[in-house]
C-alpha positions, 0 to 999 in steps of 0.5 A: 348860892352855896347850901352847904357853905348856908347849912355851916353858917347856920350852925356856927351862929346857932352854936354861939348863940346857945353857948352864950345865951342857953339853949332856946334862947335868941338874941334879935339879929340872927339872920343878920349874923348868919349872912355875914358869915354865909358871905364873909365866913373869915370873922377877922373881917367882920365889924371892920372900921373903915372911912369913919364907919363899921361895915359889917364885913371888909374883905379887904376888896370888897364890902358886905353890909346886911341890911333888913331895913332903913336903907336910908341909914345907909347913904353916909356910910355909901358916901364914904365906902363907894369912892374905895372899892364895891359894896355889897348890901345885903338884903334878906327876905323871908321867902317861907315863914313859919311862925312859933309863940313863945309864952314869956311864963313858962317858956314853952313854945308852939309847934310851927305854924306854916304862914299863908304868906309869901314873900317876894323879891319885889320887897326890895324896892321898898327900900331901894326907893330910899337910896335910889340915887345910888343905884347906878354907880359901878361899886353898888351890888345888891343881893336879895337873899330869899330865905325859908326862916323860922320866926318867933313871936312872943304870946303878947298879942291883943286877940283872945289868942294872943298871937295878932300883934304879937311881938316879933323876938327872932327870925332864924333861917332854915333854908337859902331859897333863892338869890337874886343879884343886881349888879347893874341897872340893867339887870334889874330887867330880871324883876319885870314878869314875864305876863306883862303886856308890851304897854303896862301901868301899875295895875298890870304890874300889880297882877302879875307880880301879885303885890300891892298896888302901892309897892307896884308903883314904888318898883317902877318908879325905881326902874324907871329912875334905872331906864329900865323901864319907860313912861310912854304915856298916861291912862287916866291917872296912871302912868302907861310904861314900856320895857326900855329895850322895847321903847327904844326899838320903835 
């Protein structure tokens, strides 16, 4: 993680922006275009074809795609890209939000709002459910980019202050918090806190990772498919699990 090479992507991104669409103005893909130049800052191997498809960038050994959501959109193009050198899918989650409204009559904005939320790295395996299959293979490397952003929603909402299911405009990122690489199955170990008992469910794995049960259930069902994990045993109607280095030492 480089803060300066982050701060020069930022400012390059924000700079197009303003030229091509006025100041205050933001188009839907921000974060996406600031971590393509943050990982790829060379334009000319931005939008590369390649094997039938555009990945976002070649470097000629290596490719980067960012992706916010839908990993299943990615297998065909993992398919043809694998077979020919590593993929890098990049994976931003905002770590700190602040939220701004915008009133779409007059263009004013609000003063940010900090959100009482904080997001996670076990965001991820909600999407790595859906390419789970890829995982293993050697030219896989995935990049969970936790970043602080600023995020602009329109004042269109169905409460009285129009800001509960308001519509999303933009995200645009403040800070590079932290970045989590998982080049192999085993380094997936790193996302198993540290407060779980030897022998865990998904109960357990939802209080010490502080997310949702479903979600819980999703992580490791992904890392058990990884052999990070193990299912010893069942609890009722939950799985009992063990860290594979663990199960393997009985």
């Amino acid at each position: 993680m480089d803060s300066a090479r982050f701060e020069q992507a930022c400012d390059y991104i924000l700079n197009q922006k303003q030229e091509a669409n006025g100041i205050g103005t933001l188009s839907e893909k921000t974060i996406h275009a600031v971590l393509k130049n943050y990982y790829v800052p060379d334009t000319n191997c931005h939008e590369q074809k390649l094997a039938g498809f555009v990945a976002d960038a070649y470097t000629g050994r290596e490719i980067y795609e960012i992706q916010t959501r839908n990993f299943n959109t990615l297998r065909r193009k993992l398919d043809a890209f694998l077979p020919l050198c590593d993929v890098n899918i990049v994976y931003p989650v905002a770590h700190t939000k602040y939220l701004r409204y915008i009133d779409r009559a007059t263009g004013a904005v609000t003063a940010p709002r900090k959100s009482p939320k904080t997001g996670t790295p076990y965001a991820v395996f909600q999407e790595l459910y859906r390419i789970k299959s890829y995982l293993s293979h050697e030219h896989v490397h995935i990049r969970v980019a936790l970043l602080d952003v600023e995020e602009y929603r329109f004042l269109d909402g169905w409460s009285e202050n129009r800001r509960k299911g308001a519509t999303k405009d933009d995200s645009f990122p403040l800070a590079f918090f932290q970045e989590i690489v998982l080049n192999s199955p085993g380094d997936y170990a790193v996302l198993l806190p540290e407060n779980l008992p030897a022998s865990f469910t998904t109960k357990d794995f939802k209080k010490a990772a502080r997310v949702s049960q479903p979600l819980a259930g999703v992580a490791l069902h992904v890392m058990n498919s990884l052999g990070v994990v193990c299912r010893v045993g069942k609890q009722g109607n939950l799985y009992v699990y063990e860290r594979a280095s663990e199960a393997r030492g009985k």
